[in-house]
NUNUVO-372852 format. One line per 4 residues: number of its first residue (from 0); for each residue x, y, z of C-alpha. Coordinates in nm, 2 decimals, m for minus. Layout:
<torkes>
NUM	X Y Z | ... $
</torkes>
This chain:
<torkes>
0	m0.28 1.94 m4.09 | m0.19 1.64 m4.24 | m0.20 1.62 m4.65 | m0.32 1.27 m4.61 $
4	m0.71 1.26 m4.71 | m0.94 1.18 m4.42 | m1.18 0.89 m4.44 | m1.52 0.95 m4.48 $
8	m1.84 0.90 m4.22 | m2.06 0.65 m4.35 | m2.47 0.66 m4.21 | m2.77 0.41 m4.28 $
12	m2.72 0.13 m4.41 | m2.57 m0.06 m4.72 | m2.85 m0.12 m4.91 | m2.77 m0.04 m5.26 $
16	m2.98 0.32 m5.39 | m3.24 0.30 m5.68 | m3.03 0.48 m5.93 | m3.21 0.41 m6.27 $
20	m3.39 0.78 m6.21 | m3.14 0.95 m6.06 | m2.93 1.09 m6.40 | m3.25 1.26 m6.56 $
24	m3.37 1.44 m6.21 | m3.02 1.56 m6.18 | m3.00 1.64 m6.55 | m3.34 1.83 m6.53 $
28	m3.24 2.04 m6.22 | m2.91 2.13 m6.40 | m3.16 2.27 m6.67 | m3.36 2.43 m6.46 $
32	m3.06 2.62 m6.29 | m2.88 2.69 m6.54 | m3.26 2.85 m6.73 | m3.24 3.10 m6.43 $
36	m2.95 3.28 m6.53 | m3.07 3.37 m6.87 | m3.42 3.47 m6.76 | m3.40 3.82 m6.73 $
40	m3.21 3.87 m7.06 | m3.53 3.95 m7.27 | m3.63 4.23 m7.04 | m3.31 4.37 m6.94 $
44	m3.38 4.71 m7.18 | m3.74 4.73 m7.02 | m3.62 4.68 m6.62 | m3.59 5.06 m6.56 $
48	m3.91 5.12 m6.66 | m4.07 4.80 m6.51 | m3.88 4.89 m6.16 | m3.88 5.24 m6.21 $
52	m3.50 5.30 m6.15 | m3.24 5.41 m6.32 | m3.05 5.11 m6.58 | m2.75 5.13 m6.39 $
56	m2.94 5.03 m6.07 | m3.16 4.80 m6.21 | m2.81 4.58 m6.39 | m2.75 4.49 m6.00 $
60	m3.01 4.26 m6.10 | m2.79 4.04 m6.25 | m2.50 4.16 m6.09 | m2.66 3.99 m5.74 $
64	m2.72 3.68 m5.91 | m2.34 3.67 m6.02 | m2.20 3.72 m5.67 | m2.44 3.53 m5.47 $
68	m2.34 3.20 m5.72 | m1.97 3.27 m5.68 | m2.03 3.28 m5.29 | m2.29 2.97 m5.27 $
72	m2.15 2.74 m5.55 | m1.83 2.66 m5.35 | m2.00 2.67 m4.96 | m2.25 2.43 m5.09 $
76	m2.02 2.22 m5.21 | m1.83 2.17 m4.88 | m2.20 2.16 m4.68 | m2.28 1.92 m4.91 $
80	m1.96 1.65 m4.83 | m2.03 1.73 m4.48 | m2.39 1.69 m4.40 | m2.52 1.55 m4.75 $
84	m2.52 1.64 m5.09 | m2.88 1.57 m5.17 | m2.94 1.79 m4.86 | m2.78 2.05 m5.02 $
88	m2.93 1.99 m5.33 | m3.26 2.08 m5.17 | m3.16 2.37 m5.01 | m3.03 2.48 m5.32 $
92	m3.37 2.42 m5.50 | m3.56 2.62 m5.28 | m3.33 2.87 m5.29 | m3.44 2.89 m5.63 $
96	m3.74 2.85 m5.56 | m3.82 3.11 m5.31 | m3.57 3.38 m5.49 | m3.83 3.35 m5.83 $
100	m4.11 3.38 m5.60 | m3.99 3.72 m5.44 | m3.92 3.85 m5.83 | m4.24 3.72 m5.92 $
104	m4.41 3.95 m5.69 | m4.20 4.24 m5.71 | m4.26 4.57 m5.92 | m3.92 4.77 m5.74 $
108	m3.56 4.77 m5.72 | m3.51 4.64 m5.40 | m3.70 4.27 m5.40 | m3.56 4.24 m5.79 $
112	m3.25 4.23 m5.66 | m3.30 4.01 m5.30 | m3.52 3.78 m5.54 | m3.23 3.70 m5.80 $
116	m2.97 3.71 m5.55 | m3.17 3.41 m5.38 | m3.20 3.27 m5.73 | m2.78 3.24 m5.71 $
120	m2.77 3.07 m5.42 | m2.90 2.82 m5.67 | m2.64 2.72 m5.87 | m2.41 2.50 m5.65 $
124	m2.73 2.23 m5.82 | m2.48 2.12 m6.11 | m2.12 2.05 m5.90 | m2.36 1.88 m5.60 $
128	m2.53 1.64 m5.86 | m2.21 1.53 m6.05 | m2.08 1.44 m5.68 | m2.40 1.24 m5.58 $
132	m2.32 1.10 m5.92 | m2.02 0.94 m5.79 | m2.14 0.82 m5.47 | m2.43 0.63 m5.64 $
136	m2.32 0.50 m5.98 | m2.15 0.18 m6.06 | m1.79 0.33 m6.20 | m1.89 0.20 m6.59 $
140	m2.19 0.48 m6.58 | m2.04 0.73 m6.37 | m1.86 0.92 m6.71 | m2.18 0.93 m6.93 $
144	m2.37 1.03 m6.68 | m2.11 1.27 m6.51 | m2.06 1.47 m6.92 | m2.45 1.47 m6.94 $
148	m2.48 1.64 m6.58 | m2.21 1.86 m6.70 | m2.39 1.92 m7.02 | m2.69 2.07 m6.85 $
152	m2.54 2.40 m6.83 | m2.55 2.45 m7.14 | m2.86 2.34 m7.24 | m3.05 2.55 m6.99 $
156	m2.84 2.86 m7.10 | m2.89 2.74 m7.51 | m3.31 2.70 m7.45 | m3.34 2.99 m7.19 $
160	m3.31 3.29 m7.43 | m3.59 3.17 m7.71 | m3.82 3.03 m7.36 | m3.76 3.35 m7.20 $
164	m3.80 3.51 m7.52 | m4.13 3.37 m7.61 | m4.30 3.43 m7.27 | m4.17 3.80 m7.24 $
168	m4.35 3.88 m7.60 | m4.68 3.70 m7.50 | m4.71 3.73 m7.14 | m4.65 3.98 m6.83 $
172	m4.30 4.00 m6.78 | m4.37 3.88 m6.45 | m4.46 3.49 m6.58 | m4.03 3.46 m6.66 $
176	m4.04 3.43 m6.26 | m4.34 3.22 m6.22 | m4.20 2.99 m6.44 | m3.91 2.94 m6.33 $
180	m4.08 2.91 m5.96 | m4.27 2.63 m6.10 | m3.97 2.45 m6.29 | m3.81 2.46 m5.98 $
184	m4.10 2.34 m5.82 | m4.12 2.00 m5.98 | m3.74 1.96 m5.98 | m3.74 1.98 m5.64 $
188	m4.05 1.70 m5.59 | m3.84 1.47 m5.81 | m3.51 1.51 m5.63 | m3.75 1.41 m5.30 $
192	m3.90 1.11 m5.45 | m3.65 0.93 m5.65 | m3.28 1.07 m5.56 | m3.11 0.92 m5.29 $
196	m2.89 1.09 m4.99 | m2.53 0.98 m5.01 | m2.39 0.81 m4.71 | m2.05 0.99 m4.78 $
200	m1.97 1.24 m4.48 | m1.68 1.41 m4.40 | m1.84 1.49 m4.06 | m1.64 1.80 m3.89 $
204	m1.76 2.16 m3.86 | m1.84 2.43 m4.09 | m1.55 2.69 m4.13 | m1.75 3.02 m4.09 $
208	m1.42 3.21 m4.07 | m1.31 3.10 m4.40 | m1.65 3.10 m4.57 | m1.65 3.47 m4.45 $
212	m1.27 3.53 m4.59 | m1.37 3.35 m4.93 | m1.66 3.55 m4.98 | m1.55 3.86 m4.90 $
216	m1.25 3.82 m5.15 | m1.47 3.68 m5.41 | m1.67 3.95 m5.39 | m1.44 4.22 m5.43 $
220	m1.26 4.05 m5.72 | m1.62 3.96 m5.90 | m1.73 4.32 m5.86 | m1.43 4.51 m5.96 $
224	m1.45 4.23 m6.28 | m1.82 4.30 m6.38 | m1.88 4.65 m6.28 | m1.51 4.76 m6.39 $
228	m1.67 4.89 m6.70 | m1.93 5.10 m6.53 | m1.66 5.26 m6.29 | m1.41 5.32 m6.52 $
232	m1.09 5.01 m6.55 | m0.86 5.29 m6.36 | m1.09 5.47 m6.11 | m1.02 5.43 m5.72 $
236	m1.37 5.22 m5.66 | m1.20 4.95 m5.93 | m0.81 4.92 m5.80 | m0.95 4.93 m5.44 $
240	m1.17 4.62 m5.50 | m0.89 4.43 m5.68 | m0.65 4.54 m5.44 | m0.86 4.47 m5.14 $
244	m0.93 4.10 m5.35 | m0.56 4.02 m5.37 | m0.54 4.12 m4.95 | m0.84 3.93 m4.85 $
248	m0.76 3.60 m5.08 | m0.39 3.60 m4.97 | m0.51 3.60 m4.58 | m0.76 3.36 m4.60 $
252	m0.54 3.11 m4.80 | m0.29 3.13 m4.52 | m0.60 3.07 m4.27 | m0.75 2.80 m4.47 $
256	m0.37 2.60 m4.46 | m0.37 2.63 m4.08 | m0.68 2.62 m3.95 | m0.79 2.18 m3.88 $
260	m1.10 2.16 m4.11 | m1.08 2.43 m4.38 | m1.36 2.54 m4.59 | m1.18 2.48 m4.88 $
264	m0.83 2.22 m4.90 | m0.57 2.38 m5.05 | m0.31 2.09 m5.02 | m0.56 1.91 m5.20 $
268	m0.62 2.20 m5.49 | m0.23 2.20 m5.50 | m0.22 1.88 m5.65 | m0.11 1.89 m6.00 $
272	m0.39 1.72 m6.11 | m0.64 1.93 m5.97 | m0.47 2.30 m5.98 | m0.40 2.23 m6.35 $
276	m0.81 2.14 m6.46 | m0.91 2.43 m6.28 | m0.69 2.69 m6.45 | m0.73 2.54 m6.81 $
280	m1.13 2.56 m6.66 | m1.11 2.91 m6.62 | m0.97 2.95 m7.04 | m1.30 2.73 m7.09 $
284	m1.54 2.95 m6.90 | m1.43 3.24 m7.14 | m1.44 3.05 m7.42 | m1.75 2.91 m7.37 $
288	m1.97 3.29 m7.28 | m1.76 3.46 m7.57 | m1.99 3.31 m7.83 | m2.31 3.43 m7.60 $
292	m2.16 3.78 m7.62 | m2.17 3.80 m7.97 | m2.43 3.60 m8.22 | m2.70 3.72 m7.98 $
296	m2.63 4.11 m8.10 | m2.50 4.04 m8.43 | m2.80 3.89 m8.55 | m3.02 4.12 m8.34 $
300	m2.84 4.41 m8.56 | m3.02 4.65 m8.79 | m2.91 4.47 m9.17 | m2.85 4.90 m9.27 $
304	m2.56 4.84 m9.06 | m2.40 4.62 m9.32 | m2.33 4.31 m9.09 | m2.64 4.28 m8.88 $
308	m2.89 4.07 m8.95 | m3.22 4.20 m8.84 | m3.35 3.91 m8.62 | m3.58 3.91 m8.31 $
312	m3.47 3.86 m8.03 | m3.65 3.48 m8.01 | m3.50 3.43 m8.36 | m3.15 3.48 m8.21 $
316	m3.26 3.25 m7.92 | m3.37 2.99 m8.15 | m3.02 3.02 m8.36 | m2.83 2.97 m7.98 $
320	m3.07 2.69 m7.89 | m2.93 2.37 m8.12 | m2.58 2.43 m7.97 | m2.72 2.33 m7.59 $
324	m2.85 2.06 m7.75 | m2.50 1.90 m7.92 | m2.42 1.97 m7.61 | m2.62 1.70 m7.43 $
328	m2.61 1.44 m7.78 | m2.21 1.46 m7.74 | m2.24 1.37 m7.36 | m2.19 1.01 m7.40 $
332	m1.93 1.04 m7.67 | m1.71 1.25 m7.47 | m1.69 0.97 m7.19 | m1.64 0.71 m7.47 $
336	m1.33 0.93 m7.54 | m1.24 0.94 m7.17 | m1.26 0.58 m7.09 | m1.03 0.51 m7.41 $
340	m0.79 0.76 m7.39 | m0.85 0.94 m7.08 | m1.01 1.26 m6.92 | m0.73 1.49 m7.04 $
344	m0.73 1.38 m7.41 | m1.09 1.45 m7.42 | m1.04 1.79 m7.25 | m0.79 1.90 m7.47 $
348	m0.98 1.76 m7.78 | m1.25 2.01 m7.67 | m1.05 2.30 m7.66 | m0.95 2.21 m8.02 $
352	m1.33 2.19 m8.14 | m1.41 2.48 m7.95 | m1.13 2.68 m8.08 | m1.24 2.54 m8.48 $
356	m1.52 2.69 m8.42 | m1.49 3.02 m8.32 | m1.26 3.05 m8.64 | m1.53 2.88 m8.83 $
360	m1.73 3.19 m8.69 | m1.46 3.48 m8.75 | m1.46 3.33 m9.15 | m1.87 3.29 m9.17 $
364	m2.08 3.59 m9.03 | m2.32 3.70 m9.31 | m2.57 3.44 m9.29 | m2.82 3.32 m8.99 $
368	m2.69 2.98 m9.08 | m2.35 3.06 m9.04 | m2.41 3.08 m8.70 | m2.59 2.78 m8.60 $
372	m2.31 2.61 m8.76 | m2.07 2.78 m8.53 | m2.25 2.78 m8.24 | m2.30 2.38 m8.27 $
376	m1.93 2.33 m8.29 | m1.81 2.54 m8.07 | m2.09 2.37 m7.84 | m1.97 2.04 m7.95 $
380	m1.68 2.08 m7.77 | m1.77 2.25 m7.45 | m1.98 1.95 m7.43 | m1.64 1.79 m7.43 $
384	m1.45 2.03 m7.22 | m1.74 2.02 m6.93 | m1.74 1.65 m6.93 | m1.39 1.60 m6.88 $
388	m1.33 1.89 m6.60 | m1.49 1.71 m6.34 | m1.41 1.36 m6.39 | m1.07 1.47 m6.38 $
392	m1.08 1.64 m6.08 | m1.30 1.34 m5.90 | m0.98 1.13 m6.03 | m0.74 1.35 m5.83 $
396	m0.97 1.39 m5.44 | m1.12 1.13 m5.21 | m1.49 1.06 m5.25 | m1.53 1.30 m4.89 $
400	m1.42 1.57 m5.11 | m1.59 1.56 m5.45 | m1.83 1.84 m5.35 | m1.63 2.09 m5.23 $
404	m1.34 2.03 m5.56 | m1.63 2.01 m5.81 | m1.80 2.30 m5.65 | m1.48 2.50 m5.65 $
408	m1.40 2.38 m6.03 | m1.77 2.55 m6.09 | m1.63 2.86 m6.00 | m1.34 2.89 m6.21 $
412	m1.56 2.84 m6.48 | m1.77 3.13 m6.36 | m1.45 3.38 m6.31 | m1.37 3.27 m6.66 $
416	m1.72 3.39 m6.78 | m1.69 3.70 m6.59 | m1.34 3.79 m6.75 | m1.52 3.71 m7.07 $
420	m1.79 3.97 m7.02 | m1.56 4.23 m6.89 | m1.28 4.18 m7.17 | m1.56 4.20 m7.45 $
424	m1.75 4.49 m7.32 | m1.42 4.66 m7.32 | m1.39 4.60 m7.68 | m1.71 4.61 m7.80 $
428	m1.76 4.98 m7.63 | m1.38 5.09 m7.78 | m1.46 5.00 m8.15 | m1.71 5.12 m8.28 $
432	m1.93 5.23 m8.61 | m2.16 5.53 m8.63 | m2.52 5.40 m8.70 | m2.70 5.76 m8.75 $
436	m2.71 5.86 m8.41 | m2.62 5.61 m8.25 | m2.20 5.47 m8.22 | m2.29 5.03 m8.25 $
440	m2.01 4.81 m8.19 | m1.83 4.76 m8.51 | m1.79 4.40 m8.74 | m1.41 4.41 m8.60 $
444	m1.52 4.42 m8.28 | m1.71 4.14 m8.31 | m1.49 3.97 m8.48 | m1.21 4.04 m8.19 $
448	m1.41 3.88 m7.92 | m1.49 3.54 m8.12 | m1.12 3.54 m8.21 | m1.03 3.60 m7.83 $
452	m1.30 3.32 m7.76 | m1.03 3.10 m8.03 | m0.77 3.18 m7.81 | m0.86 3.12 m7.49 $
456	m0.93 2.80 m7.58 | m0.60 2.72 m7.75 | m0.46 2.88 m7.41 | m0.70 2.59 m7.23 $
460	m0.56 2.37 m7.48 | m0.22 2.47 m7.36 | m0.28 2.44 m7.05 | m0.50 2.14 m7.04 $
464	m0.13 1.95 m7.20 | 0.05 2.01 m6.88 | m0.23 1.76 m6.66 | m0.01 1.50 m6.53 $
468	m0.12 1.16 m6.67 | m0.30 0.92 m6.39 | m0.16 0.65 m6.33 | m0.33 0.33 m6.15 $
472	m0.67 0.52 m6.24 | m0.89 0.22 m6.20 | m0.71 0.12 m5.85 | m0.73 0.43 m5.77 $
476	m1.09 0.51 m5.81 | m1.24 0.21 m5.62 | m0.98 0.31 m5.33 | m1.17 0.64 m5.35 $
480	m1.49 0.52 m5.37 | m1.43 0.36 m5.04 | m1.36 0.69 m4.85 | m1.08 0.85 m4.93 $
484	m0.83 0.65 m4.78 | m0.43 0.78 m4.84 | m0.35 0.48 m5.05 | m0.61 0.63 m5.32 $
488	m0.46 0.97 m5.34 | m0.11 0.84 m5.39 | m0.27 0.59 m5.68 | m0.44 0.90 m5.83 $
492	m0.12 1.11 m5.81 | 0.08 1.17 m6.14 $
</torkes>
């Protein structure tokens, strides 16, 4: 196989898109996405009794979402160059669709679970859009709009806990599902009407033999991450699943070098360029959930405790919901950094913010306003960090590729969350305070986990330093936007 890019299939015509409503529709379904994944937060304490199973079974409700995304997020991406991203995009709607339909109507374990697992076959919607992004847009929009698609993540996440929230105090819990059916709904009506397919195709067939491999090692890694807790870090179920991760990811990334159309390119991920992003993206990801593992239950805290702060749970959805927002405000600012002084500066001048502000956070804990303030900064600069990852990694593949590299950035992020979650439930359940009966994670515990949220971001810092500078970026790009041809990959080579 040869490391030289293929050109892309072109079909229709060359009449330019309509473009002027394509950003919001994108932006919106980003939101609506991203919503899903903290609907089920409110009534995760209630599930056993609403499904009448035991809390251990019910948590594969969010477990299922977890893996389905991991799975879903980088096939979809690879569909997507293939047969069409908007396509894709569709499918992926009614995915999301159809999965909050199913837990709509369901009142046991078993459709709970098929219901949000079809929900996380969902949430390739963010990598696809920034891709048919950069088949559409003239190059002098393509970085706003590119940091505001980015963005969307974590404004759905930031507004999803007080929505949620809200409806699961006033209504039956079943209306989180009909809502997001009907969000989903009229994203997926706009992306008909006003978003247009791309006419990049890499043509080829679908590797099902490496789609199989991928998500068989993904899910054994992803499980052993998030349930590792549950099981016990040293139990046989645990080291069997990361064993069997390492086995299964080691074969299929010999298979995927040698078979002619691989599901995902490796020589491609190999370039500097690229390989670097997506391990400074993975420091990011756990950076970025750190802060969502901790003001939520710190200000949800009893104040007898000494450090809590007594808040409902929409209160501590309200404090978490400015932060999505700075998110989206900073959007075009970050691509004013990136045209300037380039993708990398602005990724590693998130990393800074982002790191400022979990220290801001260790300092200030005591007041509700503390942590807005924290929770803005440190959102200030994943709004940074998530605009920069992909237009750094569309700087570095062919145009026939930007789904499947954007899709597989998306992931690292997620692993990054999931490392996150395991690593502070570890210390969270290790230090702890007696609270009468009850053992609550202590203030140095929480304090721990917003300090290791500072340094993985220092370590994405770190890491974000040693991204070979572009050169011939602009030559580059508009070789790329023509199809991928070789010259563009050597211009966008460090």
């Amino acid at each position: 196989m040869s490391d030289a890019p293929e050109r892309s299939v072109t079909t229709g015509t060359a009449e330019p898109p309509r473009t002027g409503a394509v950003v919001p529709v994108l932006a919106l379904s980003g939101i609506v996405v991203s919503l899903m994944q903290t609907l089920v937060i409110p009534i995760v304490g209630q599930l056993p009794q609403y499904l009448n199973a035991s809390a251990s079974d019910t948590a594969w409700a969010i477990t299922a979402t977890l893996l389905a995304a991991a799975v879903a997020t980088p096939m979809m991406g690879r569909l997507g160059d293939m047969y069409g991203k908007r396509r894709m995009l569709l499918v992926s709607m009614a995915m999301l669709v159809v999965g909050s339909v199913v837990a709509g109507f369901s009142d046991t374990l078993t459709p709970m679970i098929v219901g949000r697992a079809l929900q996380g076959l969902s949430s390739g919607v963010i990598p696809l859009g920034i891709s048919i992004l950069r088949d559409e847009l003239p190059a002098e929009k393509l970085g706003s709009a590119t940091a505001m698609i980015s963005a969307s993540l974590g404004v759905g996440g930031a507004l999803g806990l007080p929505i949620a929230a809200l409806i699961a105090d006033n209504f039956d819990w079943h209306a989180l599902f009909w809502t997001s059916a009907a969000l989903g709904v009229v994203a997926l009506v706009l992306v008909v009407a006003l978003v247009p397919e791309s006419k990049v195709r890499t043509g080829g067939r679908f590797d099902l033999v490496g789609a199989a491999g991928m998500a068989a090692g993904l899910i054994c890694l992803l499980l052993a991450i998030s349930k590792g807790g549950d099981w016990g870090w040293s139990s046989g179920t645990t080291l069997g699943l990361f064993a069997a991760s390492v086995v299964v990811l080691i074969a299929w990334g010999f298979f995927e070098l040698r078979t002619e159309r691989p599901l995902v390119d490796l020589r491609t991920t190999a370039r500097p360029q690229v390989l670097v992003t997506n391990l400074a993206s993975v420091a990011i990801g756990f950076a970025m959930f750190s802060m969502s593992l901790v003001i939520p239950q710190v200000l949800q805290l009893p104040e007898q405790t000494g450090y809590g702060l007594g808040q409902s749970l929409l209160s501590a959805g309200l404090v978490m919901a400015p932060s999505g927002l700075v998110m989206m405000a900073l959007a075009p600012v970050s691509a004013l950094v990136s045209r300037a002084r380039g993708p990398k500066v602005t990724l590693m001048i998130g990393a800074l913010i982002v790191a400022a502000g979990y220290g801001l956070n260790v300092a200030l804990m005591s007041e509700v306003w503390h942590f807005v303030l924290a929770s803005c900064v440190i959102g200030a600069g994943i709004g940074f960090c998530y605009g920069a990852m992909p237009t750094l990694i569309m700087g570095a593949v062919p145009a026939s590729e930007t789904g499947a590299a954007n899709s597989l950035n998306t992931l690292m992020r997620s692993i990054g969350t999931s490392v996150a979650s395991a690593v502070a439930g570890v210390v969270l359940a290790q230090m702890t305070t007696q609270f009468g009966p009850y053992a609550l994670p202590s203030e140095d515990a929480f304090r721990t986990v917003l300090a290791l949220g500072a340094g993985a971001a220092l370590l994405g810092f770190v890491v974000a330093a040693f991204i070979p500078k572009q050169r011939g970026s602009a030559e580059a790009e508009a070789l790329l936007a023509e199809g991928g041809a070789p010259e563009a990959a050597e211009a966008a080579k460090a």
